[in-house]
C-alpha positions, 0 to 999 in steps of 0.5 A, a space after each residue: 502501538 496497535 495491529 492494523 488489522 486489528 485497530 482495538 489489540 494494542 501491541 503495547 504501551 510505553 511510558 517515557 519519563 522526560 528527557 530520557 531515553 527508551 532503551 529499546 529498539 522500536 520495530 515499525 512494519 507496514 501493518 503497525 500504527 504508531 501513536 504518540 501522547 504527551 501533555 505540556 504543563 507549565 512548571 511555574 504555575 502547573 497550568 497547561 500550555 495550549 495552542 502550542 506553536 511548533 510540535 512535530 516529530 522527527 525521524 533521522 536515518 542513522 547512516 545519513 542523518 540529512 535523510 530525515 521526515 517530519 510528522 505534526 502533532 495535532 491538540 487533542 479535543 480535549 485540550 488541556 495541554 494533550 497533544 497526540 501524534 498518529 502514524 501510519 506505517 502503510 500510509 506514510 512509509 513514501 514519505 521515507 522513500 522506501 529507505 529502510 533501516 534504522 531512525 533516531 526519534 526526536 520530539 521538537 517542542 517550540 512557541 514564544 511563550 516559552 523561554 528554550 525549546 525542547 529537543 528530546 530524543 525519545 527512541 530509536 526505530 528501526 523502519 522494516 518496509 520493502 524496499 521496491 525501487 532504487 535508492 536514491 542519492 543522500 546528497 545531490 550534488 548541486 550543478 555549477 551554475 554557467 551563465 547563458 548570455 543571449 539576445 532577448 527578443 526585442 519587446 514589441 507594444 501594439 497599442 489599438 487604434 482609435 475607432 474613426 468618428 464620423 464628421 457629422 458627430 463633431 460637426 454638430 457638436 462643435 455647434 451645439 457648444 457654440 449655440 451654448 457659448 453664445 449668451 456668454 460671448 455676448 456678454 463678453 461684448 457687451 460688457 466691454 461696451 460698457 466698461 469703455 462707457 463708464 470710463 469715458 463718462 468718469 474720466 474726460 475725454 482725451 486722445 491718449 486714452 482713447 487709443 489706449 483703452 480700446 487697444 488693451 480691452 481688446 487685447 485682453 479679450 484675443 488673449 483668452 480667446 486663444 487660451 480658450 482655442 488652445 484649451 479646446 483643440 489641445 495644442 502644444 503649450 509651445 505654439 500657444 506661449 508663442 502666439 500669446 506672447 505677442 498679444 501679451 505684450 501689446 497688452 502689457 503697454 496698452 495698459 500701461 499708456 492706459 493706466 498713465 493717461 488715467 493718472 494724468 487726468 487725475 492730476 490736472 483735475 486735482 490742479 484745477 480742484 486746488 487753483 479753484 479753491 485759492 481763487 475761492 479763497 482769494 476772492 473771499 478775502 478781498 470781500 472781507 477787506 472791503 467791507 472792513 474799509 466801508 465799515 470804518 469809513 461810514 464810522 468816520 462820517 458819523 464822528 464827524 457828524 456828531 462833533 459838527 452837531 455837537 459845536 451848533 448847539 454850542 453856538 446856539 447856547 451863546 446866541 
């Protein structure tokens, strides 16, 4: 403890054994500076404890001890398990709030490193300041808490508006992605010429496919021409299910009458494939039994020819 106006003069030093109490009251004026030191060493070990967690001071007044203030230790710079506390009695006595009187002094002393803290009551102060205002209340009684029931404001959005564009911009934009889809529509069309070509070469002509193909072609093409519409100025999936809806199903039996007329040309050409090759076959086997008749025929006449031979000499020999 040291004089305030003369910081070097200590007024005195007290050495505190752990867990005991200082028999003496402590007085603290307004003049006094009051500082604290104690190190923490492990008992294990002997090692210090550094960069402790919780270290402060509490100050409880005697007649209400809910009255209370608290003061934090500070690591000394030397470290070593040092850890000093200073107050100031002209500086801190607001945080008593100008309450005089007796104090109980305890040491509070917690980290996890550590198994059960320490509360240790060092001294008992009696704090002499003036007392320049009124006392306040130990206790505040807290007020019954009565529900206020009342209509809210209603809540109101404004949303901003959009700016208004001008015509010429989606004009020109508008035709500059049509300049830009041409090539494509174009090859659209061109590719339907063609695959109408190709299947009218590939498969022969008949009335049935030639309604059918054209109409399903056709259809496809409007159906993503509206997809692509609907895409393009956003409208309602609705109104756009109820439009293609329509396409979609003379589409669907367009393919179909398509797909069949396909499958029938396919089947009679496979029928006159197959009654060609019998006839084929047909014709090569009365070829072969033909040929086997001549065969044994022209073997006949030469037997024939070879006993009338035969019987002349016979006849000659005699002679």
């Amino acid at each position: 403890m040291k004089d305030k106006k003369d910081k070097s003069r200590p007024l005195g030093t007290v050495d505190v054994t752990l867990n005991k109490k200082l028999s003496k009251l402590v007085r603290l004026s307004k003049n006094f500076i009051a500082q604290i030191s104690f190190r923490i060493v492990d008992g294990a070990n002997g090692r210090p404890i550094e960069n402790l967690q919780q270290k402060f001071l509490r100050f409880s007044h005697s007649k209400s001890p809910e009255h209370e203030v608290f003061f934090v230790a500070k690591e000394h710079k030397e470290s070593n398990g040092h850890y000093q506390l200073e107050m100031v009695i002209s500086r801190d006595f607001v945080l008593f709030k100008s309450r005089p009187g007796k104090y109980n002094c305890e040491l509070i002393l917690g980290d996890s490193r550590i198994r059960a803290g320490l509360k240790w009551q060092i001294f008992d102060a009696f704090l002499d300041i003036p007392k320049s205002q009124p006392e306040e209340p130990s206790y505040k009684p807290r007020k019954k808490y009565e529900p206020h029931y009342e209509i809210l404001p209603e809540i109101q959005h404004k949303f901003t508006r959009m700016e208004s564009c001008n015509t010429n911009y989606w004009i020109f934009s508008f035709l500059f992605c049509f300049v830009c889809l041409l090539p494509l529509l174009l090859l659209i069309f061109y590719w339907r010429n063609f695959i109408l070509n190709a299947f009218e070469n590939v498969f022969p002509p008949s009335g049935d496919f030639l309604f059918s193909a054209p109409m399903f072609f056709n259809m496809l093409i409007v159906l993503f021409a509206f997809y692509f519409i609907f895409w393009l100025f956003g409208t309602q999936i609705g109104i756009q299910l109820q439009f293609a809806a329509v396409f979609a199903i003379s589409c669907c039996f367009a393919a179909h009458r398509m797909l069949k007329s396909l499958a029938n040309e396919r089947i009679m050409a496979e029928k006159e494939r197959i009654k060609s090759e019998s006839s084929q076959n047909e014709f090569e086997n009365e070829d072969e039994n033909g040929t086997e008749e001549n065969e044994e025929e022209e073997e006949i006449g030469t037997k024939n020819h070879f006993k009338k031979t035969e019987g002349f000499d016979s006849e000659s020999l005699i002679e």
